[in-house]
N, C-alpha and C positions, 0 to 999 in steps of 0.2 A: 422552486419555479424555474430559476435557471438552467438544473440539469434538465430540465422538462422538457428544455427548449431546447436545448443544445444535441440530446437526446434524438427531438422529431428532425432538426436539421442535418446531423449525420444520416439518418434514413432516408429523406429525400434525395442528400445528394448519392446516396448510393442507389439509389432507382433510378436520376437520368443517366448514373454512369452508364449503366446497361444499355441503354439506346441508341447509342451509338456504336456498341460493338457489331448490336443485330442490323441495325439500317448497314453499316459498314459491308458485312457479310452480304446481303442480300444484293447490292450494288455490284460488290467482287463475283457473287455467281453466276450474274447476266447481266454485264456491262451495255451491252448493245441495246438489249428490251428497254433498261431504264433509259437511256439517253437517247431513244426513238419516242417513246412515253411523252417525253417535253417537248415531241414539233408534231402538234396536231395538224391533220390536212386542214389547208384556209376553206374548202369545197367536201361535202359529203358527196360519196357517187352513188348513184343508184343503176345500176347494171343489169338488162338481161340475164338472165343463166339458162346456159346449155352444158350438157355432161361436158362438154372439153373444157371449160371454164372456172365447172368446181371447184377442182383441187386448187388451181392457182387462185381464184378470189378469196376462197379460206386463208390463205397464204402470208395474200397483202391487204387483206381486205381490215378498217378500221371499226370500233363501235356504231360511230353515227352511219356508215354505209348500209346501203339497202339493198337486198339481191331480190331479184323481180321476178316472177314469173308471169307472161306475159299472156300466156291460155295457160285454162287450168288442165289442160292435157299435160302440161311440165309441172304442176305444184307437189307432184312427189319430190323432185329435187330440192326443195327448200327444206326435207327433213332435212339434208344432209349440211346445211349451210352451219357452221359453226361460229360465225362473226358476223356481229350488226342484226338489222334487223331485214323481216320478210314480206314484201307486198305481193301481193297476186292483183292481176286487172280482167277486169269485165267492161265488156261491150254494152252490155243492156243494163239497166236496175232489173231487171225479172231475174234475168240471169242469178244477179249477185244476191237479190231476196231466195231466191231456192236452193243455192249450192252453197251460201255461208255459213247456215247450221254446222254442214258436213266439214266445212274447209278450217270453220275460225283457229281450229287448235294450231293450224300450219304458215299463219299470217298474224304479222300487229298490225300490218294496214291496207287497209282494202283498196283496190285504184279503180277509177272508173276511166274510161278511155272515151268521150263523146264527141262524136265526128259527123259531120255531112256524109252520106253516101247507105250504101243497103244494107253493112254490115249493122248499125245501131236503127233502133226502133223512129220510125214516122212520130209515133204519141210522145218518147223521150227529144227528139227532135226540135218537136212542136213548142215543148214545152221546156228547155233546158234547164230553167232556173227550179221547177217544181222537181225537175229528176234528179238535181243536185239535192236539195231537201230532203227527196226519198234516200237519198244513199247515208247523206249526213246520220238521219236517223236508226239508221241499217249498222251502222257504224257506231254509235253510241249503245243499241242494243246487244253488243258484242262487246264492247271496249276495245274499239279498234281505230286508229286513225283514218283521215279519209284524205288521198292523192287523186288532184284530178289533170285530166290530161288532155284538155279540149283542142279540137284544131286552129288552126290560126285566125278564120270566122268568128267560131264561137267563144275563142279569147276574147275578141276586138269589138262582138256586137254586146257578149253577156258576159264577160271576163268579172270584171267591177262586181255585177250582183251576184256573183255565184261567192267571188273567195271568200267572203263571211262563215260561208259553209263549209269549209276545205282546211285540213292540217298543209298541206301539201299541194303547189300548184305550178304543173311543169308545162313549162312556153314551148313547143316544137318548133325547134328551127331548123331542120334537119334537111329538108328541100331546099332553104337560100345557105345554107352553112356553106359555100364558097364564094360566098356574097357580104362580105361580113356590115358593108356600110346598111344594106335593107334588113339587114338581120340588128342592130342596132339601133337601127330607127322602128323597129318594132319594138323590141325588147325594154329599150331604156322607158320610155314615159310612158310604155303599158308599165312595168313594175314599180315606177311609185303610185301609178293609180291603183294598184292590187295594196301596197302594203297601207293607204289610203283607210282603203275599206276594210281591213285584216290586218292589225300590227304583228299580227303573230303568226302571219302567214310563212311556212317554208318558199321560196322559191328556188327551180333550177329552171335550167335548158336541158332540150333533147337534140342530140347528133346521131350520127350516123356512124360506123365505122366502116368508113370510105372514103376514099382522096387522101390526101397527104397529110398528114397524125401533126405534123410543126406547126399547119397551118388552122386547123381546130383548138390547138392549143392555144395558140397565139390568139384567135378569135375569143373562147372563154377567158382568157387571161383580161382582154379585153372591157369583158362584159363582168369582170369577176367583184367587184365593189357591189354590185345591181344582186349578184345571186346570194343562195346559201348551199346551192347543190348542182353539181351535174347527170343530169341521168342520157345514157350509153344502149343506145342501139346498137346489137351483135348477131350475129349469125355464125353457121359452123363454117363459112368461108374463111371469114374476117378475125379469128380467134387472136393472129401473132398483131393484126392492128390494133384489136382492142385491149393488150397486153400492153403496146407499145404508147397506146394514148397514154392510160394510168399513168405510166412511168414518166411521162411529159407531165402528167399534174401535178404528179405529188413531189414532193420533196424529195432527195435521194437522203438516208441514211445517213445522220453526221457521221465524222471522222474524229473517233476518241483520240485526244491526243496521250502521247505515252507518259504513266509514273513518272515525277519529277526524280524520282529516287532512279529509274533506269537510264534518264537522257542525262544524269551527273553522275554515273559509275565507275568511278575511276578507273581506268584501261591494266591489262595483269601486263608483267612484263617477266620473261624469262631471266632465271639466273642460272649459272651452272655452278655446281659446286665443286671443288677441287676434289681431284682424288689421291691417296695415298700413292700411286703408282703413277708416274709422271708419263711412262711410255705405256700405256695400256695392250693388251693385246688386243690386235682387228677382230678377233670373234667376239671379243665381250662389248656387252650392248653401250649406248652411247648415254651418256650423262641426264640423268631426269631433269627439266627442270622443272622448277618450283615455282611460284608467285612471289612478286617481292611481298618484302616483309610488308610496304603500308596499302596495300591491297585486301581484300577479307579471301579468306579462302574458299571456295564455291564448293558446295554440299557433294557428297559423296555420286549422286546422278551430273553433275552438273549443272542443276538448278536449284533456284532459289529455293527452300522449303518452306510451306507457311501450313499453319497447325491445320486440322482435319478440323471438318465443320461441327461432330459432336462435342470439339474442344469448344466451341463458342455457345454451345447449346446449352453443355454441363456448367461453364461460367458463370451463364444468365441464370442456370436453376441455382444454383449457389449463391447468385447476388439475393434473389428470391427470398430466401431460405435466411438468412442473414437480418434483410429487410423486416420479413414477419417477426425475426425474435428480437427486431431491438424492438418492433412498434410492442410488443407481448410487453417487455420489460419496464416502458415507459409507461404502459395501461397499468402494469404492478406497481408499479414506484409511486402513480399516483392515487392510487387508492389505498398504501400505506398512509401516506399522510394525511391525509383526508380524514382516516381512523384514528389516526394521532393527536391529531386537533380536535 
């Protein structure tokens, strides 16, 4: 019983040896990716998209973000988004009941946009808490989340009874956003009357990309306890400001610091060596020098060499390979005994 055991313990410890070679490797081959990984944005964005935006929100863009299309004359370009997720918005519930069949494969979440004025329906108007309903449901028969995006009215008069119905529910503050004390006194005690009614509501704010990028920051920085998102009005004016917000909210990229092994390398120092000939003649070349002795000598390039990554590959298969035949060995040895007794 002893060897048994002693047996299963050398196999274990040679399986987590392996775990650290491969985490080790994986670190060493995107230093930047894994130590970006660990500072998630405090705010999800959810951004407009227009073709000049594409490539750059692919870019920087993080999981929890959400590229928008705002009519569905743009929801081709959400094939192309390759990070986070995809909202399209409609004006009407008719709208969104007739073209969701067609659209669901190119969104996870459906937005509904209901505002005072001609563009939205008189009867969805009339009725906002019933059109919210209808969308909720429109939305659940897809498997799709629901954002809704009411105007500052329809926040303030049916805010409360609608978020029960809503994944997603964005406060536009986009007309006083250079007002930040009225954009505050709306925003704060409307959002714990939202999260009130809906613990599990998302909220953001909506801006503009116009005026002065420090001073929107500073406003969401603000309000940023109260949110869980910003969503980003754009135009093909305003591309380098809505480049330049981002870059205000999120985090800049930490700064690895360097190998403890490179910032204590002991510095090489020239020697010369004597030569046989004490006056040399001026044509022949001038004395090599060498590294002193308690220096390492630096690889035949001048860099450090560190093994090719199928060497960490074939180690792991051979830990592998190892592992199976002592657990094989221990399975025989105990069902000798077993027979023996």
């Amino acid at each position: 019983m002893a060897k048994f055991v002693a047996l299963l313990a050398a196999a274990l410890l040679l399986t987590a040896g392996c775990m650290p070679v491969s985490l080790a490797q994986s670190a060493e081959e995107n230093p930047v990716a894994a130590a970006q990984a660990t500072v998630p944005a405090k705010l999800w964005i959810d951004m407009s998209m227009g073709p000049q935006l594409l490539d750059w929100y692919n870019g920087v863009a993080q999981p929890a973000d959400i590229a928008r299309a705002d009519h569905v004359s743009l929801v081709d370009l959400l094939d192309r988004v390759e990070v986070g997720r995809r909202l399209v918005v409609f004006k009407t519930v008719a709208d969104a009941e007739a073209l969701t069949p067609r659209l669901v494969d190119k969104m996870d979440i459906i937005g509904y946009n209901l505002e005072h004025g001609p563009t939205n329906r008189p009867d969805e108007q009339a009725d906002p808490v019933g059109s919210v309903r209808r969308m909720r449901q429109l939305a659940d028969d897809y498997g799709l989340e629901l954002a809704l995006g009411p105007d500052r009215a329809f926040a303030l008069s049916h805010g409360v009874e609608m978020a029960p119905y809503v994944d997603y529910f964005i406060l536009q503050i986009q007309r006083a956003q250079t007002e930040p004390d009225v954009v505050r006194d709306f925003v704060m005690p409307l959002v714990q009357e939202l999260r009130r009614a809906n613990p599990d509501v998302q909220i953001s704010v909506q801006v503009r990309t116009e005026g002065d990028v420090t001073a929107i920051a500073d406003l969401i920085e603000s309000l940023e306890s109260s949110l869980d998102g910003v969503s980003i009005l754009t135009s093909e004016e305003t591309v380098e400001i809505a480049e330049a917000l981002v870059a205000e909210l999120r985090p800049p990229a930490p700064v690895l610091p360097m190998p403890e092994a490179t910032q204590n390398a002991p510095e090489l120092h020239a020697v010369v060596l004597p030569t046989a000939n004490p006056n040399p003649s001026p044509r022949k070349s001038a004395p090599t020098p060498i590294p002193a002795q308690s220096a390492p000598l630096p690889a035949d390039d001048g860099e450090e060499r560190s093994a090719p990554a199928w060497f960490y590959a074939g180690a792991l298969a051979l830990m592998g390979i190892v592992v199976v035949a002592l657990l094989a060995s221990v399975w025989v040895y105990a069902l000798q005994n077993d027979r023996r007794r």
